[in-house]
C-alpha positions, -999 to 999 in steps of 0.1 A, spaced: 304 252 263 314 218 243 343 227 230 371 201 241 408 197 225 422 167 211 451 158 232 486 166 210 495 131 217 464 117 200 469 142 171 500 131 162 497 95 161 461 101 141 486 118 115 468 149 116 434 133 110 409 163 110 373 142 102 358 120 132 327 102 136 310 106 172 288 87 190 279 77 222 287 42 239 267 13 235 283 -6 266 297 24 290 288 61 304 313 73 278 316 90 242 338 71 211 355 92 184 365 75 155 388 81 127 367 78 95 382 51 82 378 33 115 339 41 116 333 30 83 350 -5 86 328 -5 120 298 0 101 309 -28 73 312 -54 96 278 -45 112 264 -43 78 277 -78 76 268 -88 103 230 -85 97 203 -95 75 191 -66 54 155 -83 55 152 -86 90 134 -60 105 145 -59 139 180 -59 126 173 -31 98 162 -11 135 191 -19 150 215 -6 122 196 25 116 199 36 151 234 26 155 240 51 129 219 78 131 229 84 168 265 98 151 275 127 144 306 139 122 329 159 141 356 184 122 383 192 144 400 228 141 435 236 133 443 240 168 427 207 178 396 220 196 363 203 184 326 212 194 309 181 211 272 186 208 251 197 237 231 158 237 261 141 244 273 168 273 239 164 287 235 125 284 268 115 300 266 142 329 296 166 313 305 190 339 340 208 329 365 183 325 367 152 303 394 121 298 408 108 265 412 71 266 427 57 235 413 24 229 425 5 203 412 20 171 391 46 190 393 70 216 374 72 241 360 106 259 347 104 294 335 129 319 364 135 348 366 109 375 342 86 356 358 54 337 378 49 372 344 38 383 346 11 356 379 -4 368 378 -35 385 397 -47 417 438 -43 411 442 -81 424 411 -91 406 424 -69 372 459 -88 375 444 -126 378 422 -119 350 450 -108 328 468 -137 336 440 -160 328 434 -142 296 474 -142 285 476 -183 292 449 -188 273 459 -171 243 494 -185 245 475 -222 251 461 -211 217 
């Protein structure tokens, strides 16, 4: 029916954030909740990023942010994802929070497995990545 709830976990460390911003994925199968402050600094840096002449790039803004939707979660944690986004990613019953840095991620059961790479492969290229940075 849509309705999903915020893990208590995620609740908490949002410090009982009840305003999102929704959208779905530019890069992967998956939806991206944001905290409002989090969208809004997204959407400066975009902003920022382009040239407000450019029309191409004027596109490319509007669609990035008329595909969102705000998103008010209920005092018990349960919020309404809208039936596009269900149908778009494949929703069946059960979904997975992934937090992601300043964002969590939402992703239909079984699916951002998928996305994983190789154990051996994940643990060279972590390695290559932290050398660098420490080279840095």
């Amino acid at each position: 029916k849509g309705r999903a709830f915020l893990p208590v976990q995620l609740r908490k460390q949002l410090d009982d954030c009840k305003t999102f911003i929704l959208r779905k994925d530019i890069f992967c199968n998956c939806l991206v909740l944001y905290t409002e402050d989090a969208w809004n600094e997204i959407v400066s840096h975009l902003k920022g990023q382009l040239n407000g002449w450019n029309r191409q790039q004027g596109q490319i803004f509007r669609q990035f942010v008329s595909e969102a939707d705000r998103i008010e979660l209920e005092e018990n944690g349960r919020m309404l994802i809208p039936r596009r986004y269900i149908d778009a990613l494949g929703i069946k019953s059960d979904i997975r929070f992934v937090g992601s840095d300043t964002t969590i991620e939402i992703w239909p059961a079984g699916k951002i497995e998928e996305t994983f790479i190789e154990p051996d492969d994940f643990a060279k290229e972590l390695e290559l990545l932290m050398e660098k940075n420490k080279q840095e």
